[in-house]
Every structure is written in C-alpha cells, then in structure tokens.
BAKE-454403 format. One line per field, with one value per residue: z, y, x of N, C-alpha, C in turn; residue number from 0; residue in three letters. Coordinates in steps of 0.001 Angstrom, whole numbers, plus 524288, in hexadecimal, padded with zeros to 5 digits. Each point is the difference from the previous one (the first is absolute). Example, Ala and Ser with C-alpha at 12.3 -4.5 7.8 and 13.67 -1.06 7.14 Angstrom:
// residues 2
nz = (81E78,7FD30)
ny = (7E9C6,8041A)
nx = (83386,7FEA2)
caz = (80000,8003C)
cay = (804A6,804A6)
cax = (7FC86,80334)
cz = (80000,802DA)
cy = (804B0,80442)
cx = (80384,7FCFE)
nr = (0,1)
rest = (ALA,SER)
This chain:
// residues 236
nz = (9C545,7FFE3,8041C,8008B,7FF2B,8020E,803DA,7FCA6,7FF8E,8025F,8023C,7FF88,800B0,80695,80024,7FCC7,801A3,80545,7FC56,800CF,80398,8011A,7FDC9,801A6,801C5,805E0,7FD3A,7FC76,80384,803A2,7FC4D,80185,805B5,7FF53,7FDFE,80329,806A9,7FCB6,7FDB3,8050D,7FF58,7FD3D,8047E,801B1,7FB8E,7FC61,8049E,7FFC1,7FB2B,7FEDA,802EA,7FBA4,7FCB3,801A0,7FF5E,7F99D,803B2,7FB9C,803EB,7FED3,80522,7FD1F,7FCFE,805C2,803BF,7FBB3,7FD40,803AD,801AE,7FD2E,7FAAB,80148,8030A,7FA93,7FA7F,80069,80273,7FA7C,7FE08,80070,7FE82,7FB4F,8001D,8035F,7FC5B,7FD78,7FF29,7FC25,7FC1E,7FB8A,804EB,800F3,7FC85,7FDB5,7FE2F,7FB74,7FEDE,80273,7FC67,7FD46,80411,8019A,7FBB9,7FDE7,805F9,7FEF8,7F98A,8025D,80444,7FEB7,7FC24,80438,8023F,7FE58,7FFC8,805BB,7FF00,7FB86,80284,80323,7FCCC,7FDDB,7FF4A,805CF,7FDC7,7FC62,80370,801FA,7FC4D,7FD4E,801F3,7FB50,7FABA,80021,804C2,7FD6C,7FB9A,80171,8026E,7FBE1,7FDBB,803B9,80142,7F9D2,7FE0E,80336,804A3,80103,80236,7FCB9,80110,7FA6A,803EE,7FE95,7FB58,803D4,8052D,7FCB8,80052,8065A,7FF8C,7FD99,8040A,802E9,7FD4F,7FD0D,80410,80292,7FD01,7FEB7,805D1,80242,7FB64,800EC,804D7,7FD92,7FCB6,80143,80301,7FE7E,7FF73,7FF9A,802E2,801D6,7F997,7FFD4,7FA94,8028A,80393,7FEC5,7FC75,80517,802FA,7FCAC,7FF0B,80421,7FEC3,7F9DC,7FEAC,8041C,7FBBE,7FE48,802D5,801CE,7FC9F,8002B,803D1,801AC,7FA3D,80112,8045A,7FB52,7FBD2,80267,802AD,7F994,7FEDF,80015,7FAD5,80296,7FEDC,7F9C5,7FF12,7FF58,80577,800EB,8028D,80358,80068,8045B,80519,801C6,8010C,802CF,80281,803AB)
ny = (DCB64,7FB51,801DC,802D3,7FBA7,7FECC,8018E,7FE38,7FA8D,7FF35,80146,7FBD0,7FC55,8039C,80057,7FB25,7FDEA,802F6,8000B,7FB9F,7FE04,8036C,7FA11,7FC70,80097,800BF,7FFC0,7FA80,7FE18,8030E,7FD43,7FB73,7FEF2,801C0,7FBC0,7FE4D,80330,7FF41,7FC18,801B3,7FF32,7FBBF,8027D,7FFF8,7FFB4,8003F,803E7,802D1,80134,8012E,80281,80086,7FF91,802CF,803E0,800CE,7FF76,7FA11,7FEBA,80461,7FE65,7FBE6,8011A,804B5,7FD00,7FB42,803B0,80333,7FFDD,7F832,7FFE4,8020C,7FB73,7FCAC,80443,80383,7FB7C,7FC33,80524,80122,7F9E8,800B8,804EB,7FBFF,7FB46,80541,8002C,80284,800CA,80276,801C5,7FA7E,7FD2D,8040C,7FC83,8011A,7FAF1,80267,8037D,7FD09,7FEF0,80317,804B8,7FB73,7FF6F,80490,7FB6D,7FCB5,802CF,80456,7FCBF,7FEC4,803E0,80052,7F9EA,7FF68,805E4,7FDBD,7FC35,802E6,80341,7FAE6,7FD33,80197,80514,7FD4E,7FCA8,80376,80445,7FDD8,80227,802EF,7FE59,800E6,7FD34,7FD81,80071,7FEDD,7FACC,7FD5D,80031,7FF08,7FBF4,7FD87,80366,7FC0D,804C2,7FFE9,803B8,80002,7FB3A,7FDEF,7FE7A,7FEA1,803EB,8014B,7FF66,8005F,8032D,801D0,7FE02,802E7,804FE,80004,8003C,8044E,802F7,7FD47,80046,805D6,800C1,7FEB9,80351,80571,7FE99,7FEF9,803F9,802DE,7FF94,8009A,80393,80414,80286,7FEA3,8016A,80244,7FF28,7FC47,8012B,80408,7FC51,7FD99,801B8,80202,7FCCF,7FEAE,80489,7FCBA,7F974,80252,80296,7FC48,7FD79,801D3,7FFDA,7FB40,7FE4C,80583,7FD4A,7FAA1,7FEE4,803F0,7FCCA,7FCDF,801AD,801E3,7FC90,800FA,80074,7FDCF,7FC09,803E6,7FF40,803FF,80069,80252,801C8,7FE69,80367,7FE8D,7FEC4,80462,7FFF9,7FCB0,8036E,7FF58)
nx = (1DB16,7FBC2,7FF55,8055C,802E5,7FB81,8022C,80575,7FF80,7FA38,8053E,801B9,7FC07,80057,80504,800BC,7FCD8,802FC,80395,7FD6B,7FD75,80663,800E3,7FDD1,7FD83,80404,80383,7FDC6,7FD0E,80538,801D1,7FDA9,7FF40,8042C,801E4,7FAE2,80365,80438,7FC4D,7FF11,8045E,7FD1A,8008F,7FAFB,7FCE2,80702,8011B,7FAA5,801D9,8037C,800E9,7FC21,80309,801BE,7FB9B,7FF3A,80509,7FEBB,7FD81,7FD79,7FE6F,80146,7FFFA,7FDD5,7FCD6,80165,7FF4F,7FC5E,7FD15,7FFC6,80008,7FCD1,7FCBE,8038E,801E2,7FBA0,7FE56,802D1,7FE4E,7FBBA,800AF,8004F,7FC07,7FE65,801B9,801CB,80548,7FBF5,80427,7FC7A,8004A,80030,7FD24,8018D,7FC6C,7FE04,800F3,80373,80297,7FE92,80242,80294,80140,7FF30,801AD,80113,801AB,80118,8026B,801CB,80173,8038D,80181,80209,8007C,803A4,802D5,80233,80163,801A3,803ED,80133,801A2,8021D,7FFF1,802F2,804C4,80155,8023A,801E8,806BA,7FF25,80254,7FD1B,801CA,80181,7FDA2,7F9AD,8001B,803D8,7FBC2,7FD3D,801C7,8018F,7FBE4,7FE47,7FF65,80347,7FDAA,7FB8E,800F2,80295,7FEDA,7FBEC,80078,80248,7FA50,7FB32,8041A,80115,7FC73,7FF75,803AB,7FDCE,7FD18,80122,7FF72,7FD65,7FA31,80249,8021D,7F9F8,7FEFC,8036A,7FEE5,7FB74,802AD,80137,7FB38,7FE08,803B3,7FA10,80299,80661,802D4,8034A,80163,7FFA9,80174,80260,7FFB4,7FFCA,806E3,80200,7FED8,7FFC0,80207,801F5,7FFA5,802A3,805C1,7FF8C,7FF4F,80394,801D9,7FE7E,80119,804DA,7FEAF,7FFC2,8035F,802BA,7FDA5,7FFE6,8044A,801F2,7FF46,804B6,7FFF1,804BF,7FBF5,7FF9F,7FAFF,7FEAD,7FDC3,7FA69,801D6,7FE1F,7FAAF,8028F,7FF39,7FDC7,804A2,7FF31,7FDE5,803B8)
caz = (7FAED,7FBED,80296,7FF0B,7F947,7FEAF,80147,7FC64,7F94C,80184,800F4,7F980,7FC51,800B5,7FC23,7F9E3,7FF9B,7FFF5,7FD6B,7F927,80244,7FDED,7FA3E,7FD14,7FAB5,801BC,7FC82,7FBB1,8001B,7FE3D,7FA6D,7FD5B,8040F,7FEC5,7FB00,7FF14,8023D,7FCBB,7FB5B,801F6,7FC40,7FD05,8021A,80577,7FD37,7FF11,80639,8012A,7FD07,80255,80514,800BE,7FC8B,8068D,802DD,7FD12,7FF31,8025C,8047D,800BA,804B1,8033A,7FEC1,80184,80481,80057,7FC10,802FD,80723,802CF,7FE6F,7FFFA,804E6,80263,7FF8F,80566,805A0,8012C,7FE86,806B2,80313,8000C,800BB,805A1,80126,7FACD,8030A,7FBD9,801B5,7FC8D,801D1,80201,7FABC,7FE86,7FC40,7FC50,800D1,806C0,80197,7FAE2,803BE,803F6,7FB79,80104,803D5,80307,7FC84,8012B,80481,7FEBA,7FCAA,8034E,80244,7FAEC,7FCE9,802B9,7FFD5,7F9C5,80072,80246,7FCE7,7FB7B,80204,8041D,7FFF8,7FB1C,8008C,80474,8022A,7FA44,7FBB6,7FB30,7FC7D,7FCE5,80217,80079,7FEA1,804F4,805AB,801E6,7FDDE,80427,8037D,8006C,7FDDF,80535,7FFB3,805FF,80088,7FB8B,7FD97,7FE55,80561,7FF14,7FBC8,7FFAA,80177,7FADA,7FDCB,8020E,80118,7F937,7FF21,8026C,7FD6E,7FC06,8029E,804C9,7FB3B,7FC8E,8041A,80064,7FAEE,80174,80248,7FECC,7FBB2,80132,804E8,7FAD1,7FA95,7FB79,7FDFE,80207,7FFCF,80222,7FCF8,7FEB7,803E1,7FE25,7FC71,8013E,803EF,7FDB1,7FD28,805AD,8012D,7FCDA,8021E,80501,7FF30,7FBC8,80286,802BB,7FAC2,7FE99,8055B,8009F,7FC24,80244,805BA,7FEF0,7FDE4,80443,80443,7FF7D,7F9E8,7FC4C,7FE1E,7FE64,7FBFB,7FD16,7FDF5,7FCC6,800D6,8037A,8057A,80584,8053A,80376,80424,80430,80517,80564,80577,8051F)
cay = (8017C,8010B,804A5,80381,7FED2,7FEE3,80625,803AF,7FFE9,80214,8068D,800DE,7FE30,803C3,80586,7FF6F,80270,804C5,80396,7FF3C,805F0,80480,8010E,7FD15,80373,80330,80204,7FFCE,80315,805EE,8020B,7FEC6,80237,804CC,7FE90,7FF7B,80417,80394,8015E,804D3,8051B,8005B,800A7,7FD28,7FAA6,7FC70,7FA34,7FCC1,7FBC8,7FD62,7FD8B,7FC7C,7FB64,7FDEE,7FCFE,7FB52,7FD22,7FD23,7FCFC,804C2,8005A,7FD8C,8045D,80399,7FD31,7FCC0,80140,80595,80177,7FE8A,801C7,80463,800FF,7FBEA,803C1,80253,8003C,7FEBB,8043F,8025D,7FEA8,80156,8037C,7FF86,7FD7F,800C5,80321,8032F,805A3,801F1,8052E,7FD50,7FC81,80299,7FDA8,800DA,7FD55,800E9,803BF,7FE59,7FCD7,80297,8023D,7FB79,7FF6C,8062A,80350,7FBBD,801D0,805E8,7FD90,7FA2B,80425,80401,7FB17,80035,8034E,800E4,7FA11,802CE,80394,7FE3A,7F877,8003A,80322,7FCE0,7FA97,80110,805BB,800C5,804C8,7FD82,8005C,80636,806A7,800E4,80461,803E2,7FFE4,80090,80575,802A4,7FDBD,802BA,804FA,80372,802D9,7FFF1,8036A,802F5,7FB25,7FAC2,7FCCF,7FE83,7FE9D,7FFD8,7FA60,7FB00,800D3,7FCCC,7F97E,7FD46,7FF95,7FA67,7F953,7FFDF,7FFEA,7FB31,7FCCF,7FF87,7FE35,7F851,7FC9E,7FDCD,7FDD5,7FCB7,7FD8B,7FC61,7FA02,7F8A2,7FDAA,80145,80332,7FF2F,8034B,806B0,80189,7FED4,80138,8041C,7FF95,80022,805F5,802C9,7FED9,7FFA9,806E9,80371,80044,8011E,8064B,80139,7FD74,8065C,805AF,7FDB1,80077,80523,80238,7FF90,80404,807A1,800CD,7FF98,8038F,804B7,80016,801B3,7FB48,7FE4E,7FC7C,800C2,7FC68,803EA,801FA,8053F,7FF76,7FFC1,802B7,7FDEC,803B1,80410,7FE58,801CA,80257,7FDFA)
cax = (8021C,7FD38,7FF09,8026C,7FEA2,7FB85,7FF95,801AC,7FC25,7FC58,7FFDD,8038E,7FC26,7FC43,8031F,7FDAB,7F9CB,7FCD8,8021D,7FE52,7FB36,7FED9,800E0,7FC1D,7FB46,7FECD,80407,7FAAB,7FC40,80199,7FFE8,7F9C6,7FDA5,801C8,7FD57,7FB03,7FFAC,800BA,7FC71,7FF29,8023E,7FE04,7FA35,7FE14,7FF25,803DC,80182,7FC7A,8005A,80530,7FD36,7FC19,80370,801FB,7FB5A,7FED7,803C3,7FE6C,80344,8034A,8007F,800D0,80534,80274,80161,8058F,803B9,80202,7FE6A,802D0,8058B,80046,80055,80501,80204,80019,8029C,8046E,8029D,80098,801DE,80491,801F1,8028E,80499,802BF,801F4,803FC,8039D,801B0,8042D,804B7,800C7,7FD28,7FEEF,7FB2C,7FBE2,7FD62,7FA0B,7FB34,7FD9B,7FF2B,7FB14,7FDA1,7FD74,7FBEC,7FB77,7FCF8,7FE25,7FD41,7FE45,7FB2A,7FE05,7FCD2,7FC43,7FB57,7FC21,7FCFD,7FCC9,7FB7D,7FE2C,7FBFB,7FF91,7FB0F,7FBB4,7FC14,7FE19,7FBFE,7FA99,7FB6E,7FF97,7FF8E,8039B,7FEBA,800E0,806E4,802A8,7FFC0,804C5,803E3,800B9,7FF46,80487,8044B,7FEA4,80061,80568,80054,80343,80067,804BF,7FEA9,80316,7FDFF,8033A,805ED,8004E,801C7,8033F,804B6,7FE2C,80077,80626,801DA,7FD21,803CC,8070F,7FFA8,800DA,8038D,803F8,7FFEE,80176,805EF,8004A,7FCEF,80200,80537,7FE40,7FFDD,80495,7FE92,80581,8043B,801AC,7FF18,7FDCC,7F80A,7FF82,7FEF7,7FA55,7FA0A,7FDC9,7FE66,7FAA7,7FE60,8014D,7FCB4,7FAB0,7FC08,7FDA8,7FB2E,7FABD,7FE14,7FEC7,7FAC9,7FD63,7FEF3,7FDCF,7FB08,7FF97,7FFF0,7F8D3,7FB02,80033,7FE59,7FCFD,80487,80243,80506,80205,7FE9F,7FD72,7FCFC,7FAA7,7FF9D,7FFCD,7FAC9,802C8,8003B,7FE18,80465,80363,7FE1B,803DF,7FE29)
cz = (7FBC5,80160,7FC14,7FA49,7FD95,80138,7FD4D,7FAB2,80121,7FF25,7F8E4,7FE25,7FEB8,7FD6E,7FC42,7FF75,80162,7FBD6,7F98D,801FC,7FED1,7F980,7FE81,805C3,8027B,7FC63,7FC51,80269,801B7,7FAF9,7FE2A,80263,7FC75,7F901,7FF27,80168,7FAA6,7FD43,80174,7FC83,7FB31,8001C,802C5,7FBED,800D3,8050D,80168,7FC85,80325,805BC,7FEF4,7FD1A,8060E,8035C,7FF02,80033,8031E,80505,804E8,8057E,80050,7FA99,800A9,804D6,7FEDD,7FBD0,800A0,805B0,804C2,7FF2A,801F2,8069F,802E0,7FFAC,8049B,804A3,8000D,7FE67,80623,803F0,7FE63,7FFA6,8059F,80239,7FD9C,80392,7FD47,8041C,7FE0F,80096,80049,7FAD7,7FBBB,7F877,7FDFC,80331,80511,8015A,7FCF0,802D3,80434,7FE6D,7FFBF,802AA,800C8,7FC76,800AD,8040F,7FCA3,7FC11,801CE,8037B,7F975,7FE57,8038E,8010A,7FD03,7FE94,80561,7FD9D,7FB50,801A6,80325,8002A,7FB3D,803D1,8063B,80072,7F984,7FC2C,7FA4E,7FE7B,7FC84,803EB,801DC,7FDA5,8024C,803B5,7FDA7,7FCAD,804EE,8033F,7FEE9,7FF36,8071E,802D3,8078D,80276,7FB49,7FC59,7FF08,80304,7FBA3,7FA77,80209,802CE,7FA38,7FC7C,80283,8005D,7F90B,7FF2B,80276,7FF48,7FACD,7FFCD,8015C,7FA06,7FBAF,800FA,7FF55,7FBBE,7FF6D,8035A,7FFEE,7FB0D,8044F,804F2,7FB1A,7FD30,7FB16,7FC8B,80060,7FE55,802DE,7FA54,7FF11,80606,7FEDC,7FC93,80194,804B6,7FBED,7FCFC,80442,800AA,7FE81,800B1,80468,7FFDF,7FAF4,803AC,804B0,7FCFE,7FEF0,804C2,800A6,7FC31,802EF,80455,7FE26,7FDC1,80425,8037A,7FD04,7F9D8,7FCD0,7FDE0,7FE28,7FAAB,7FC0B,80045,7FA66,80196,803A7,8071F,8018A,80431,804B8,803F1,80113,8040F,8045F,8043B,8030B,804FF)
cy = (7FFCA,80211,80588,800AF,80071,8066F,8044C,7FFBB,80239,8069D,800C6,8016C,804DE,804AC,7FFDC,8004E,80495,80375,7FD9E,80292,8036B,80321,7FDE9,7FE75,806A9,8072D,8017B,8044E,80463,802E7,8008E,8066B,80808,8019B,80242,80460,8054F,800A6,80420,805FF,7FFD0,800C9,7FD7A,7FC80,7FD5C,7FE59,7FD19,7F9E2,7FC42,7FDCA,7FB74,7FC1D,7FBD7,7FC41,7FB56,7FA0A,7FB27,7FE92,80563,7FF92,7FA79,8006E,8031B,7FC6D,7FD86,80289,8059B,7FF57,7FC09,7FF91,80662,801F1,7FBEF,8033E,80394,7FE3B,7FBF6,80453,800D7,7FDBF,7FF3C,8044B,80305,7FD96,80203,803DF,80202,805C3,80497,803D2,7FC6D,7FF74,804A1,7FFEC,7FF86,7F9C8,7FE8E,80454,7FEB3,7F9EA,8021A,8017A,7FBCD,7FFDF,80340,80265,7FA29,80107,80253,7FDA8,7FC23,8054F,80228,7FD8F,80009,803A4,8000F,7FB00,8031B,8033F,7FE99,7FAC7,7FF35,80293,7FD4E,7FB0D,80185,803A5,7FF68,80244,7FC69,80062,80525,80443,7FF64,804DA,807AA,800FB,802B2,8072A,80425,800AC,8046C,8056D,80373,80101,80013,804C5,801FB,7FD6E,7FC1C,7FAB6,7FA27,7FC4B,8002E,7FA9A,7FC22,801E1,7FD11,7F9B5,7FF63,7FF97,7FA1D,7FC45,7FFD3,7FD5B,7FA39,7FC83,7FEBD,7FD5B,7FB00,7FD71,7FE53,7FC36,7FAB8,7FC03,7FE60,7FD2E,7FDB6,7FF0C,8013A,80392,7FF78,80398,805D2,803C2,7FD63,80194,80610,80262,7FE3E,803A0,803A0,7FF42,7FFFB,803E8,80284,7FF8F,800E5,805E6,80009,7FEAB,8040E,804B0,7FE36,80197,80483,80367,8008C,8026F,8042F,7FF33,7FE56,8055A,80584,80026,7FF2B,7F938,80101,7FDC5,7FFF5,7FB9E,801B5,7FF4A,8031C,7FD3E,80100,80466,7FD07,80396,803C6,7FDD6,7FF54,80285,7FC54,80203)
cx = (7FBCE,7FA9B,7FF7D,7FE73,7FB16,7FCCC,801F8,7FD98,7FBAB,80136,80208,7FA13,7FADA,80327,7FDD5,7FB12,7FF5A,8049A,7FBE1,7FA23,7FF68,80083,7FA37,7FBD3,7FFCC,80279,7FBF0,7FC53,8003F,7FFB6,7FAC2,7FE54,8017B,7FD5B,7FC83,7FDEB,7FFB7,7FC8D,7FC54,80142,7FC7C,7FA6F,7FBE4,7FC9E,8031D,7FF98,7FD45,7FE7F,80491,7FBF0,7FB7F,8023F,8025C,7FD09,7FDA6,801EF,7FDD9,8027F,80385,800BD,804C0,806AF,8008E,801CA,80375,802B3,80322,801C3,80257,8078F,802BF,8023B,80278,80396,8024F,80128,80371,8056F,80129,803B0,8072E,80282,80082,80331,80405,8039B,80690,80162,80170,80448,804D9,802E3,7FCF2,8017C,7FBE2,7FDA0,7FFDE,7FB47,7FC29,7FFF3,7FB4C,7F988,7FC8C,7FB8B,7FEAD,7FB66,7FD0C,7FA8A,7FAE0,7FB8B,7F961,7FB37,7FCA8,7FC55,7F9CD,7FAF4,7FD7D,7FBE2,7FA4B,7FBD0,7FB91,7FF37,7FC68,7FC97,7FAF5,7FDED,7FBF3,7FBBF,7FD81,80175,80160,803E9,7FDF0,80042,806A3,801C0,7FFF9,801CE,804AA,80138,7FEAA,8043F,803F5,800A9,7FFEB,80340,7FF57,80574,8039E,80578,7F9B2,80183,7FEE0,802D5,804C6,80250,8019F,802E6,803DA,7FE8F,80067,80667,8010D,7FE52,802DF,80678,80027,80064,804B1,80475,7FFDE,80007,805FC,80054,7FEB7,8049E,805C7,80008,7FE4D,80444,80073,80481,80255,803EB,80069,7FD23,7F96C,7FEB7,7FFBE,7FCCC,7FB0F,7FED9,7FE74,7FB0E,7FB07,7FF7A,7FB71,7FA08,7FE56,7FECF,7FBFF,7FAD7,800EA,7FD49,7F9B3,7FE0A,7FED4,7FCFD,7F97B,7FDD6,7FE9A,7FD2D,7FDBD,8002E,7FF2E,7FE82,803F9,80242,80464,800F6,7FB8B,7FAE8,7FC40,7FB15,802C3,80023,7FC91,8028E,800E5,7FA22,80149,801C0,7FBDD,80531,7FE0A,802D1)
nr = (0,1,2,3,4,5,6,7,8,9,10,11,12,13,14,15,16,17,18,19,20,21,22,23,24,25,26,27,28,29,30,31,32,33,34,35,36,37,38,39,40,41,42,43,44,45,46,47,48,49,50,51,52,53,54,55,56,57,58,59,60,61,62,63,64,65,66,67,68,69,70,71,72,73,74,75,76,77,78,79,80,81,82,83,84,85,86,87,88,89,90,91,92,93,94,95,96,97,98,99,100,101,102,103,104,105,106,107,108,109,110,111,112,113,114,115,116,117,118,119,120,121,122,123,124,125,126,127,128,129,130,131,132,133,134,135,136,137,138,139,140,141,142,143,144,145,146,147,148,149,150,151,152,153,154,155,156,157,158,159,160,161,162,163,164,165,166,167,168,169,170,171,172,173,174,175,176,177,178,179,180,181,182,183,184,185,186,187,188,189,190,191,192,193,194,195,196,197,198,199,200,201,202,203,204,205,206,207,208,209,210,211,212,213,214,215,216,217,218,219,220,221,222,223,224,225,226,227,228,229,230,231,232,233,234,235)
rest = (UNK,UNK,UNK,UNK,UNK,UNK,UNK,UNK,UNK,UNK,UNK,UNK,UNK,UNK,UNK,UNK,UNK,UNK,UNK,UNK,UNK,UNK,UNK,UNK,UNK,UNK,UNK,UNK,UNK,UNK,UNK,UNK,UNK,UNK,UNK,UNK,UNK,UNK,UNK,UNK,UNK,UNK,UNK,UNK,UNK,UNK,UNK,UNK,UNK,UNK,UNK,UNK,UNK,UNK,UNK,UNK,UNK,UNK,UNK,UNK,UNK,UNK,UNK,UNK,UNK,UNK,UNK,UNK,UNK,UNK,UNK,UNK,UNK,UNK,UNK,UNK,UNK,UNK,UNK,UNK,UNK,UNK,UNK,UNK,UNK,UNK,UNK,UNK,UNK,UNK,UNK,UNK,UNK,UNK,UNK,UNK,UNK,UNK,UNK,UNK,UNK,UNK,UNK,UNK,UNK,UNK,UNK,UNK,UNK,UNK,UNK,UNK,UNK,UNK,UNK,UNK,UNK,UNK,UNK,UNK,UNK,UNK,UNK,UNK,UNK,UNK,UNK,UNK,UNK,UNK,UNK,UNK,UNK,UNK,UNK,UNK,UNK,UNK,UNK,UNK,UNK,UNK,UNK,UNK,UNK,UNK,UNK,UNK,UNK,UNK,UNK,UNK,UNK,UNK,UNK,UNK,UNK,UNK,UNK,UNK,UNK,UNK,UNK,UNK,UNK,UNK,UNK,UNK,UNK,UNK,UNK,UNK,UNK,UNK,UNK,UNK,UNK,UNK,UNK,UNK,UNK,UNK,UNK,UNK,UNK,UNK,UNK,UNK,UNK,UNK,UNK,UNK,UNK,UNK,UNK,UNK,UNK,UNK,UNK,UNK,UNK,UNK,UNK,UNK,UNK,UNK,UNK,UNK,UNK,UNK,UNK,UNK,UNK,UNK,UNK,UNK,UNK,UNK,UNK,UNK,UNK,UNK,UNK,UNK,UNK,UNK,UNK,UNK,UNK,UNK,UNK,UNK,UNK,UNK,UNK,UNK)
C-alpha cells in the first residue's frame, strides 16, 4: 500500500513538473526564440543584432544547458511517455477537450520532430562544424527560399512545426492553469482558453511573417524599411 502510494505521488509529482516545463522556461523561450526570429523583417543588421545581443549573454552555454535543453528534454520524453500510456477516444466520447487532448500529443510529437531538425540545422552545426552566428541568417534565407520539385518543402516544413509548437504551447497553458488550480470557475476557465487562443494565433502571424520574408522577400508585417531580396530558389 505505501508502495502504491509513494508510486502515485512520484507520478502526481512528474505531471506537475513536466506541465510547468512546458510553461517555464520551455513556453519562455519559444516566444524569446520567434521574437528574436522576427527582427529579421527588419532587415539582416536588425537580426543580426538581435542574434549577437544573444550571444553576448553572460554564462550563455550553461543557460541554454540547464535553462533550455535539459528542461526541455524532461519535457519531451516524459510527454512521450504519456502519450503512450494515454488512451483517449475521440470518435467514442466526441468532445472538444477530448480532441484538444488528443491534439496535444500529436502537435507534441510533430513539435519534438521539428525541434530536432532545427537543433541540427543551427546548434550542432555552430557547436560541431564552426558554423557562426553570422551565417544564420543565410542559412535560413537559403533554406527556406529553396524549392524542391518546384514546392517550397522546406518553408512549409516550418510552417507545419511553428503550427504545432504554437498549438502544443497555447493548449498547455490551459492545461497548465487548471492541473495547478489556477482557474476553477467555467467563466476564468474560458477566459484563459480564449486568451491561450489568442496568443498562440498572434505568435503564429509572427512566426509565418517570418518564414514568407525569409522564403520570398515579402513582408507581412509593415516595418518601414525596404526588404532584402531573398536567393533564387534552388531546384533540386
């Protein structure tokens, strides 16, 4: 019996850390992370500024290691693991927060898949082959400007991994508020889905602003300078 007991708090104890994870610091540094992405629209000084402000950051490896990467990757594979023990129904019980259960775990998935390519894409390529912080903005203007069977494969990939890091975030903030207690009513409970909404469609509109200037020059969101041409597409 105290067994059992000692096995259910422990499981009580890992819910609550990995749902405040994904609010703090892993939630934070999405915003930071998109944020900073954007100053792009204001042209390749402004990011590059933004980026070296980043760099500057006393102590910067060992607050991305305990303040990103290992929170980040308690996140992830205790997600994983309940989203293999999870054995919702949405066709059975077919109810909004059965399927925004469900939603959860699949923009979780897609989400942990998107991180990784993109932690390949710049992280490892800086912490192993050399590449710099001044050539981010080339990469990803290349990246996404190129065209594979004559489709942008490329931008549409971080389009669908920005829907789901949006989606996954805005969700776990609901979630997040009512596993702590933070709401209880149905009216403050409605006021923070909806607020949760909003901000995950405003930090998409930021995100995709950025993807369509990087991939074809075109700025969505007014800044008053002139745009950078992107590359010509590569074919492949």
């Amino acid at each position: 019996m105290e067994q059992k007991a000692a096995t259910s708090r422990r499981a009580f104890l890992l819910r609550k850390a990995h749902s405040l994870t994904g609010i703090i610091p892993v939630g934070v540094f999405l915003v930071e992370h998109l944020w900073t992405n954007s100053s792009a629209l204001g042209g390749r000084a402004q990011f590059d500024h933004a980026v070296d402000q980043i760099q500057k950051l006393p102590a910067l490896p060992i607050i991305e290691v305990f303040g990103i990467f290992l929170p980040l990757a308690f996140h992830a594979i205790y997600g994983i693991k309940l989203a293999t023990e999870a054995r919702p129904n949405p066709i059975a019980y077919v109810h909004g927060r059965n399927w925004l259960y469900v939603l959860q775990r699949v923009t979780g998935v897609l989400t942990l898949l998107f991180l990784c390519a993109h932690l390949w894409e710049f992280r490892v390529q800086k912490w192993l082959f050399g590449m710099t912080s001044g050539a981010f903005y080339d990469t990803l203007q290349a990246h996404l400007a190129a065209t594979t069977w004559g489709l942008q494969l490329y931008a549409l990939a971080y389009v669908l991994g920005l829907g789901s890091a949006v989606f996954h975030f805005g969700n776990g903030i609901v979630g997040f508020c009512l596993s702590w207690g933070l709401v209880v009513s149905r009216r403050a409970q409605r006021v923070v889905a909806w607020s949760a909404a909003a901000l995950s469609v405003g930090l998409f509109l930021l995100g995709f602003s950025t993807i369509v200037f990087f991939s074809t020059g075109t700025r969505l969101l007014p800044t008053g300078q002139s745009a950078l041409e992107p590359p010509c597409p590569e074919s492949k």
